[in-house]
C-alpha positions in Angstrom: 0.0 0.0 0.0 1.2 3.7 -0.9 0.5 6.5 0.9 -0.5 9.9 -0.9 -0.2 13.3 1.1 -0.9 15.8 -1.5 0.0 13.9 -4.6 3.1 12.9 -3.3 4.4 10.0 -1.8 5.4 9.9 2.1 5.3 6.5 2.5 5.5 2.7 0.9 4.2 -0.1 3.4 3.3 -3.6 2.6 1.9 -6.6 4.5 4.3 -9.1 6.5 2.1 -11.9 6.8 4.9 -13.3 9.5 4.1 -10.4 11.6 0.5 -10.3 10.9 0.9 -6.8 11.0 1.6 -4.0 8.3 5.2 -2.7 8.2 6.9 0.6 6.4 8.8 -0.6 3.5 10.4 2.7 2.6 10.0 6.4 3.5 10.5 9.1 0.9 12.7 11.5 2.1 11.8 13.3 -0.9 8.5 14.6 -1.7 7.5 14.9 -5.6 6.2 18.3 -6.7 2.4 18.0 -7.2 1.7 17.7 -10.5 -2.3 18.7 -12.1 -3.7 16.4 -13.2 -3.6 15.4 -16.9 -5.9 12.9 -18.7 -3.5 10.8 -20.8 -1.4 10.5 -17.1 -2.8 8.7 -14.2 -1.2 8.2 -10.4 0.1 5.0 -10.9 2.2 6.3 -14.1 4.0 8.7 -11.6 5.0 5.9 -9.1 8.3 4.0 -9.6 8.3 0.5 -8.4 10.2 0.2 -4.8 12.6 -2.4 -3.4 12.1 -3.4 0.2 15.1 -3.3 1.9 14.5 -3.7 5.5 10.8 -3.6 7.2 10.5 -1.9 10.0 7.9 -3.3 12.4 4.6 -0.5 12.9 3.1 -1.8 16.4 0.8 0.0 19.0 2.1 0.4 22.5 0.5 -1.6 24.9 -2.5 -0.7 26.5 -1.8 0.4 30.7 -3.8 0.3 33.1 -4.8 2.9 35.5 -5.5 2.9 39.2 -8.1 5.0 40.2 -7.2 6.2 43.8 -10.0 7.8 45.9 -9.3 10.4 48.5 -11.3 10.1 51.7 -13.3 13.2 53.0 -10.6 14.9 55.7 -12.9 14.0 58.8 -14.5 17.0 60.2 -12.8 18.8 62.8 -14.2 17.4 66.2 -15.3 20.6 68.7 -14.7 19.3 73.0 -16.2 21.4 75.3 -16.1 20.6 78.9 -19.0 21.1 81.6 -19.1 23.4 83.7 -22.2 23.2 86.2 -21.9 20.8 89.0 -23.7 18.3 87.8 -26.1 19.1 84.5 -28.9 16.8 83.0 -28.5 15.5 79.7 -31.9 15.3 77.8 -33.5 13.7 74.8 -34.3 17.1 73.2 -33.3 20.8 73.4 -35.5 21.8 76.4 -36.6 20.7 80.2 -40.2 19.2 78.3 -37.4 16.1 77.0 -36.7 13.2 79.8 -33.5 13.2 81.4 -31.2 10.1 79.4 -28.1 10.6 82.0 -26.2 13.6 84.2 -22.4 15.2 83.5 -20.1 16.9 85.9 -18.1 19.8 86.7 -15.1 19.3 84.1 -16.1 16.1 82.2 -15.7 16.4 78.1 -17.7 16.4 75.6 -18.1 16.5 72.3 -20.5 18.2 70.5 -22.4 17.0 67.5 -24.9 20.0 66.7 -24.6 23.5 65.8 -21.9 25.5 68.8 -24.2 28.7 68.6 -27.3 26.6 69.1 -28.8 27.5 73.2 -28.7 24.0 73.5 -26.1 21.8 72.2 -26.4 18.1 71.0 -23.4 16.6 72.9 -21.7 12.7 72.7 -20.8 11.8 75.5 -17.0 10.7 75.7 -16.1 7.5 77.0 -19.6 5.7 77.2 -21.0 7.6 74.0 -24.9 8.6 75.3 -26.0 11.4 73.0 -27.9 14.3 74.1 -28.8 17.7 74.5 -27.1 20.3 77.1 -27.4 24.4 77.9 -24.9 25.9 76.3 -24.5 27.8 78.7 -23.2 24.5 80.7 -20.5 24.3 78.6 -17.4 25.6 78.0 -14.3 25.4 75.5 -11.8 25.8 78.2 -10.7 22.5 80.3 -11.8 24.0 83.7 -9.5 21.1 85.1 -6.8 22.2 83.0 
């Protein structure tokens, strides 16, 4: 097969049936002028025949395979705010109308899982992990004990 680029030939490649694949027979350094077209002339007039030499091999690289890598979410910054009543119910909702689900004391973390500007607070517990609601104003973000 002959490739064209304009009229002119950039390249001669053939079949190598050992190789099962195509191969370049020959490049033309040289590129013939385009020529119009005349009627008594055709394309295969203006090609000379060409001696293969030495094939060189045409192959696609291998395909490569790609790890996808996922970064985690960065997990969210954890706010601890210690008690600072005596001892301060912890309730099922954010007001004295919820029961009472346990009690904290003066200087025992927490860490809280709801909004920090809220007037009460959904807190977790450290250590046995009961969730709840607290007064803010129970709370502080300075270790009392500290």
């Amino acid at each position: 097969m002959t490739l064209f680029l304009g009229g002119a030939i950039v390249a001669v490649m053939a079949f190598a049936p050992e190789l099962d694949a195509p191969v370049f027979t020959e490049m033309v350094a040289e590129i013939a002028p385009v020529v119009e077209p005349v009627p008594e002339v055709t394309r295969s007039a203006l090609i000379s025949p060409v001696e293969v030499v030495a094939p060189v091999v045409v192959s696609t690289p291998e395909p490569v395979a790609v790890a996808v890598v996922s970064i985690p979410e960065p997990a969210p910054e954890r706010i601890i705010w210690f008690v600072t009543g005596s001892r301060v119910n912890v309730r099922g909702g954010p007001s004295t109308n919820y029961e009472v689900l346990g009690k904290v004391v003066y200087g025992e973390a927490a860490e809280i899982i709801s909004d920090p500007d809220a007037d009460w607070v959904k807190i977790r517990i450290e250590g046995d992990g009961v969730e709840g609601f607290i007064m803010k104003r129970f709370m502080t973000d300075v270790d009392p004990l500290g």
